[in-house]
N, C-alpha and C positions, 0 to 999 in steps of 0.2 A: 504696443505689442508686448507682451512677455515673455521672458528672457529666455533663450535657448538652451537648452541642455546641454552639456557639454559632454562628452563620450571618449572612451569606455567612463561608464557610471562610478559615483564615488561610492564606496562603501553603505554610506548614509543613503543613496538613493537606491543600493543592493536591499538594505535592512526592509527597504520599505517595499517595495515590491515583492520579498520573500514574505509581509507580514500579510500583504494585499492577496497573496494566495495561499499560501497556510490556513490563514485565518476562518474565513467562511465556511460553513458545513460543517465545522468539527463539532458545533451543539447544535440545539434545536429539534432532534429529530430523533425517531426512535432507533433501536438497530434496526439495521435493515439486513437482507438473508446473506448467506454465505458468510464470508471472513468476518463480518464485522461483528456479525449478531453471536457467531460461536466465540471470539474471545471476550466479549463484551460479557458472556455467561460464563465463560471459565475465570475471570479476573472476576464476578460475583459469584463464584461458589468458593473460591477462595477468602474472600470476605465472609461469607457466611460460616465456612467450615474452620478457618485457622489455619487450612491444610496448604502451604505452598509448596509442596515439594511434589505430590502428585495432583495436575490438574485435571477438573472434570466437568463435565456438562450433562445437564438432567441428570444428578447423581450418579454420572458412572465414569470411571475413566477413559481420559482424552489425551491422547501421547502424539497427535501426529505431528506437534511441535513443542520442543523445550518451552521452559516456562518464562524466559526475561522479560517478553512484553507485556506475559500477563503478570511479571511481576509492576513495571510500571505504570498498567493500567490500574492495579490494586491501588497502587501509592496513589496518583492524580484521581482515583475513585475519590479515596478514603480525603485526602485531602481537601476536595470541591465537592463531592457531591453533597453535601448539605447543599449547596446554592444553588446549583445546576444540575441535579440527579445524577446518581452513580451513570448512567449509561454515556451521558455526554461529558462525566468530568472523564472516565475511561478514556476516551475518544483523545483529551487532550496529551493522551503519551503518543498519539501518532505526529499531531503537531509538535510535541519536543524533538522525536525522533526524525521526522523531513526538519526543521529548524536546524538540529547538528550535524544531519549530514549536506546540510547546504553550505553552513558555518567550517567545516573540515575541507569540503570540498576547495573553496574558497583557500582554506590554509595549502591545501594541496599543491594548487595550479599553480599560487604564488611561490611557494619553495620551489618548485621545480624548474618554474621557469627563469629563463638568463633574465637579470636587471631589466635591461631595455624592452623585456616584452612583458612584465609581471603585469600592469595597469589592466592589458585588456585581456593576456589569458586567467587571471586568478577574477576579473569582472565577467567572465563569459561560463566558463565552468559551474559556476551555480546558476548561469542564466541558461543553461543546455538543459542542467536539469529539471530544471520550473517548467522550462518549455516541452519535455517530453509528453507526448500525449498520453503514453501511457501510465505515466505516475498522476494526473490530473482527477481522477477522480479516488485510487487507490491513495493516494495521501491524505485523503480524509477518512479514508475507513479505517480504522481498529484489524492492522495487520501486522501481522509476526514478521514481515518481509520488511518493514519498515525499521526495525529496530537493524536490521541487517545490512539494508543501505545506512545505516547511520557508521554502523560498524564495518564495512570498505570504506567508504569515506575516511574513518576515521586513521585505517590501515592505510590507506595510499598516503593519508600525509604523515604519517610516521616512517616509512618507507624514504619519504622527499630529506628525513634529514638523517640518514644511515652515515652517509658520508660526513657528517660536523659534526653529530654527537651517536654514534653507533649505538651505547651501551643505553641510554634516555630512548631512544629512538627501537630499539630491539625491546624495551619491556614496555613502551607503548603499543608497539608491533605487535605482540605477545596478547594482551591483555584485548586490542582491538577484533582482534581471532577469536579469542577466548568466550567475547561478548556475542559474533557470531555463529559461534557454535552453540551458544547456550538461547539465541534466536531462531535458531531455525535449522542449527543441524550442522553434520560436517562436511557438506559440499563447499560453501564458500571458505571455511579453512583451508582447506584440500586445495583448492584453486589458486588461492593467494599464497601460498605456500612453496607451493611446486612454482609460479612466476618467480616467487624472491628465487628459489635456488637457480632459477634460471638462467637470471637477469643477472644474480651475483656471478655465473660461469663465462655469462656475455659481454658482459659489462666491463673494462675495461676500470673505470672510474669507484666499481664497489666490490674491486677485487681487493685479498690481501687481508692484513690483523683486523682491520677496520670491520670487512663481514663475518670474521668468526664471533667478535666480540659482539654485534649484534645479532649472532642468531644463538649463543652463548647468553645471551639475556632473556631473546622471543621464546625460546622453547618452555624454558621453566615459567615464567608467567600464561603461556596458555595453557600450557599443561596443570596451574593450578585454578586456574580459569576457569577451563573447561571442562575439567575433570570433579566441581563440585557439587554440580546437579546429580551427575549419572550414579554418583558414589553415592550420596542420598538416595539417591533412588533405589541404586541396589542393595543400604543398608532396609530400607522401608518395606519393599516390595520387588523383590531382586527376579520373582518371574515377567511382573510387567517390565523392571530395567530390560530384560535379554529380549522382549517383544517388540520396544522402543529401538534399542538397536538395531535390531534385523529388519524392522523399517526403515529405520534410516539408512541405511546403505544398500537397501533393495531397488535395482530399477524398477521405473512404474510403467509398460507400456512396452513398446518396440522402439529399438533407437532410432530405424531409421524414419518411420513413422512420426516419429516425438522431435527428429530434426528436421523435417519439411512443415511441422506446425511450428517449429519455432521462427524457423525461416522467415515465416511468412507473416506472424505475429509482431517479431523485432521490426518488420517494417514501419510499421506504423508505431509500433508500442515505442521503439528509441529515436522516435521524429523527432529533431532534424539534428539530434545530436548523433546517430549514423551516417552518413552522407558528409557532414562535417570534419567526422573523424576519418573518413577514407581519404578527402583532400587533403585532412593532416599528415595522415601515413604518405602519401606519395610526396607531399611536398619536404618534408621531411626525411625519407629515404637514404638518405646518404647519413642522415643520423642514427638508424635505427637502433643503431650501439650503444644510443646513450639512454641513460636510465627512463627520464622524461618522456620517449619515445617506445621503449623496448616495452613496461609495466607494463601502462594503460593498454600496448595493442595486442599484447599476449595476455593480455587478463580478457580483454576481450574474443582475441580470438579464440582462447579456450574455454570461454565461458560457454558459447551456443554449444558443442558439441558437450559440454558437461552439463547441463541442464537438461539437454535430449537424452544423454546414457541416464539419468537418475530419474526423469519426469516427476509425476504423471501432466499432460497436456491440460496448462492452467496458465493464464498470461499472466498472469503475475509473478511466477516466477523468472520472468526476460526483466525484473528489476536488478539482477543480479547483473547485467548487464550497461545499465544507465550509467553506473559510478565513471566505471574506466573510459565509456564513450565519451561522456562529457567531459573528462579529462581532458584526452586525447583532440579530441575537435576543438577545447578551447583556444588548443596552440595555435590551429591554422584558420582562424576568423581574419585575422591580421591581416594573413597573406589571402586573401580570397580575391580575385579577381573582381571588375570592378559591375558585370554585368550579371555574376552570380550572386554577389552581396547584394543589388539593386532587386531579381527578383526573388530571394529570399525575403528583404524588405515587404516588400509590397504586393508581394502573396499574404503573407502574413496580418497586413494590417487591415487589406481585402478580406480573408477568410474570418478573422476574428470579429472586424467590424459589422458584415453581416448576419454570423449567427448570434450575436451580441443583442445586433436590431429584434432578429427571429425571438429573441430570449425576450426582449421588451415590449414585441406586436403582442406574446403571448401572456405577459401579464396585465398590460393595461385591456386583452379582449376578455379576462380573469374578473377585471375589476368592473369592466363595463358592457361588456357584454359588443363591441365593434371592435374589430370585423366580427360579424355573428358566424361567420362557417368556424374563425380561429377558436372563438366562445364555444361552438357545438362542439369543437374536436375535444378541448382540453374538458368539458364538465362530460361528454363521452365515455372517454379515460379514466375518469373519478367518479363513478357517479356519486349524488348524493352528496360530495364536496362544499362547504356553502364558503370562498373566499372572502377575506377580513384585509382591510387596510391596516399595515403598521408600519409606522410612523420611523422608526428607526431601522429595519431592515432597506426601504426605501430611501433614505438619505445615506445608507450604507453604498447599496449600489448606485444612487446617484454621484456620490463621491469618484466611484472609481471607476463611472464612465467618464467622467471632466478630467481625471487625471491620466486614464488612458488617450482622451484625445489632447491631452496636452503633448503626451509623451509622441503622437499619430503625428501632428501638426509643428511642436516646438522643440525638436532633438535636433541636433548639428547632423550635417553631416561626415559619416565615419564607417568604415569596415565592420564596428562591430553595432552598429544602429539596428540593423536586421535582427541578430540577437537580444537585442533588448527590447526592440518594440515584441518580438516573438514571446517573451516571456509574459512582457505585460498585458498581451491580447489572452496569453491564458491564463492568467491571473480575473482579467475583465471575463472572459464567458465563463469560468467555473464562477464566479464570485458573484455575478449578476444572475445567474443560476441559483446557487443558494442563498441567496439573500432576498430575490422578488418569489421564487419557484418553489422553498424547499416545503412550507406547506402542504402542496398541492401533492410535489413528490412522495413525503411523507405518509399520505392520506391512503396513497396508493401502497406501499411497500410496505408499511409497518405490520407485523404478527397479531398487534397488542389485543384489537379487537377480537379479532379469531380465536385466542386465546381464550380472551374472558369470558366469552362465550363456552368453550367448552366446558373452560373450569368451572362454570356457573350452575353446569348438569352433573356434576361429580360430587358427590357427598364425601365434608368433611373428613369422614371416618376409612373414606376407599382402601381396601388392600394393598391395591395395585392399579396400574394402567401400561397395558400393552400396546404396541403399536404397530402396523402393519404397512409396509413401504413407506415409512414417512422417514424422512430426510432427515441429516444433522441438523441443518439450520434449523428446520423447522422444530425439532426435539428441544434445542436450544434455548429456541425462540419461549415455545410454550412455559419450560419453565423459568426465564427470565422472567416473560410480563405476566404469569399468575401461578407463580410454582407447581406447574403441572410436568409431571416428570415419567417419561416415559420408559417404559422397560423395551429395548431393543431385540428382538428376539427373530430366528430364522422361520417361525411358524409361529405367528404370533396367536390365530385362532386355537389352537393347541394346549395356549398359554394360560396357567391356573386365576390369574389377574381379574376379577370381574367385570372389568372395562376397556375397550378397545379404541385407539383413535386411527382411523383408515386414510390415507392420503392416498386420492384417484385426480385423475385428470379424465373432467365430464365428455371430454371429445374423444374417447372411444370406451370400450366397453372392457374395464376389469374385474374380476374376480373379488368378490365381497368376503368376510367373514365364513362364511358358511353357514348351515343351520345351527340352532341354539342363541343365535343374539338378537337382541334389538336394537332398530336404528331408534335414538332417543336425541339427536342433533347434529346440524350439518352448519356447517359457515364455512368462509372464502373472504378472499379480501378485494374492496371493491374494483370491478373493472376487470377484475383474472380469471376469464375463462381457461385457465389454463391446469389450476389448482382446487380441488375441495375437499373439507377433510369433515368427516363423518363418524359420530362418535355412541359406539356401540356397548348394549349392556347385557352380558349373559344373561340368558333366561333363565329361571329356576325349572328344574326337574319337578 
């Protein structure tokens, strides 16, 4: 029999379970819509243009977030895509950015916590986050929010050592802020900012020279921090700076609207590291004074209510939420009762095992066509799809189905087991997902074809190309995979442009061009009765 795992996990067996889910999905595939495919095109028009200081997509400016992740998607672009094409070396600044803040996280839990409990809260704290459902597929996509968990992470564990070294600790603090303001804006300064003064008035332990002298360090480092983009910007193009600002600090929605979707989103989205974190707080309670306690449950608790006042109604931003949860829950894994830790366990190993199975009925029905209904459903879906065996994607995920039931079958038993098979069962279905699947997925979601297609009917020399409801992504999309660039316009039939691209959805009836053009091509991508886009050429007079 081979030899048990012994728990909470060593460092070396964190590394590798953080690499067994980072890893998968970050290449192979094209963008795909929303977040991924628009910075994936602002980190390539930056390359193309030189221009990092105002970012843009289909040539025009794109402000709805600072530029740091498209600056490190530039870098890992520029640096891998000769091997791996810019779209998926791009993708590898998401994996840096989940890598450090699993790595900080880690530094977090352990400063924090007393001696006697470091082992399994600073081993559970990044295993809350791996586990979260809702970061499991958003850690692979090319997202600005990512650079932003890196940077609370990185803040919470500057925070852990205010008290031993203030003045180190206050311009890490500083510069951690700085990083997420220049990610994605000034709500998670604003958040972590308002906790430290909080926690410093609470806090009993980071009262006194100690707190002046580290927020006497945090201020002026974020303030030159954060203050480097915007100044750029307003030296550059100072009426787009004042547009960017009043964006950013505009609510998007109704609050109370924006806080019953979040509500309800954080459930699942900070699984199972919510429910964790509230047995922390109670069982801890009598602590709440101290710093360990006080951060994470006030960063959290003000976090839903600040993400519903600023919106707009988008799960991804409840990531802003993951850092401090999984903080806070990793304290009380310990102390978990011994029937909640058993079916935390073995929900877990149940729920991942079987979609895991699902994820494998459906690529061996891929490759052979048994069970034929699974076969009809998935070639359904794609049509037109023609599945290929490789050789190393499948020794990929058969690797880490043997090491998941290793981890199922030969862990000790311990308090914190639940947590770790939890991480590793989502480590196993996103990673047996992209590694037998992501073809098939790919075939479905990618622009690229649609694309080429249009650009195929557009002559070299075109003026222009107007567009009419067509979406960001899709504006993105078009000109990442064949430089087709869209002019966005409120009446785009109006528009002096000779060529129009129309985005309709065939299942009801909307309003075309109008008279004067012709339809001269239509594509879709396969399977999506959902979308088609139809690509029109003014008539001559």
């Amino acid at each position: 029999m081979p030899p048990r795992l012994a728990l909470p996990p060593s460092p070396a067996v964190l590394v590798l379970i953080a690499l067994a889910f980072v890893a998968p999905g970050l290449a192979g595939h094209d963008p795909w819509r929303a977040f991924d495919v628009i910075t994936i095109e602002a980190a390539h028009q930056m390359q193309l243009s030189g221009d990092w200081v105002v970012p843009h997509i289909a040539g025009e400016p794109w402000l709805e977030d600072p530029p740091l992740f498209y600056w490190l998607a530039l870098g890992t672009g520029k640096l891998f895509g000769g091997l791996i094409g810019f779209a998926d070396a791009a993708r590898l600044a998401s994996g840096l950015s989940v890598g450090a803040a699993l790595a900080l996280l880690y530094l977090a839990a352990r400063t924090f916590a007393p001696a006697q409990e470091r082992p399994a809260a600073s081993a559970c704290a990044p295993l809350l986050l791996i586990g979260s459902i809702g970061l499991m597929v958003h850690a692979h996509e090319a997202v600005t929010d990512l650079a932003t968990l890196a940077a609370m992470c990185g803040a919470l564990a500057a925070l852990a050592w205010l008290a031993a070294r203030p003045v180190a600790a206050g311009a890490a603090f500083g510069a951690a802020l700085g990083a997420a303001f220049l990610a994605t804006g000034p709500l998670v300064p604003a958040l972590l900012g308002a906790v430290t003064l909080a926690a410093v008035a609470a806090c009993d332990a980071w009262r006194g020279r100690r707190a002046l002298l580290f927020l006497a360090a945090a201020v002026p480092v974020f303030a030159l921090a954060a203050g480097s983009w915007p100044a750029a910007l307003a030296l550059r193009a100072p009426v787009l700076a004042r547009e960017w600002w009043h964006a950013a600090i505009s609510p998007r929605g109704e609050f109370w609207a924006n806080l019953r979707y979040y509500v309800s989103v954080a459930g699942w989205f900070a699984w199972p590291a919510w429910p964790l974190a509230a047995w922390s707080a109670w069982v801890l309670r009598r602590e709440w004074r101290s710093p360990r306690v006080f951060v994470p449950l006030a960063a959290a608790l003000a976090g839903l209510p600040a993400i519903a006042w600023l919106g707009p109604t988008q799960d991804i931003n409840a990531i802003v939420l993951l850092a401090p949860l999984a903080l806070l829950g990793a304290q009380g894994v310990a102390r978990l009762r011994r029937g909640a830790a058993n079916a935390l366990d073995w929900f877990g190993v149940m729920t991942f095992a079987f979609f895991a199975g699902l994820v494998w009925l459906g690529y061996v029905a891929m490759m052979t066509g048994v069970p034929p209904k699974v076969a009809h459903n998935f070639a359904k879906a794609a049509p037109g799809f023609l599945p290929h065996f490789q050789a190393l994607p499948f020794a990929a995920a058969l690797v880490l189905t043997l090491a998941w039931l290793y981890l199922a079958f030969f862990t000790a038993p311990s308090p914190t087991r639940g947590v770790t098979r939890w991480a590793a069962g989502v480590a196993l279905l996103w990673g047996t997902f992209a590694t037998l699947c992501m073809p098939w997925a790919d075939y479905i979601k990618s622009y690229r074809g649609v694309a080429l297609q249009l650009a195929a009917k557009i002559p070299a020399g075109a003026a222009c190309v107007s567009a009419l409801r067509l979406g960001d992504p899709q504006r993105a999309a078009f000109s990442f995979h064949a430089g087709l660039r869209t002019r966005a316009a409120p009446d785009a039939a109006a528009a002096k442009c000779p060529y129009l691209v129309v985005q309709a959805n065939p299942k009801r009836e909307q309003r075309g061009p109008g008279a004067g053009w012709a339809s001269i091509a239509e594509a879709g991508r396969p399977g999506d009765k959902g979308e088609r886009y139809r690509l029109y050429r003014r008539e001559a007079k």
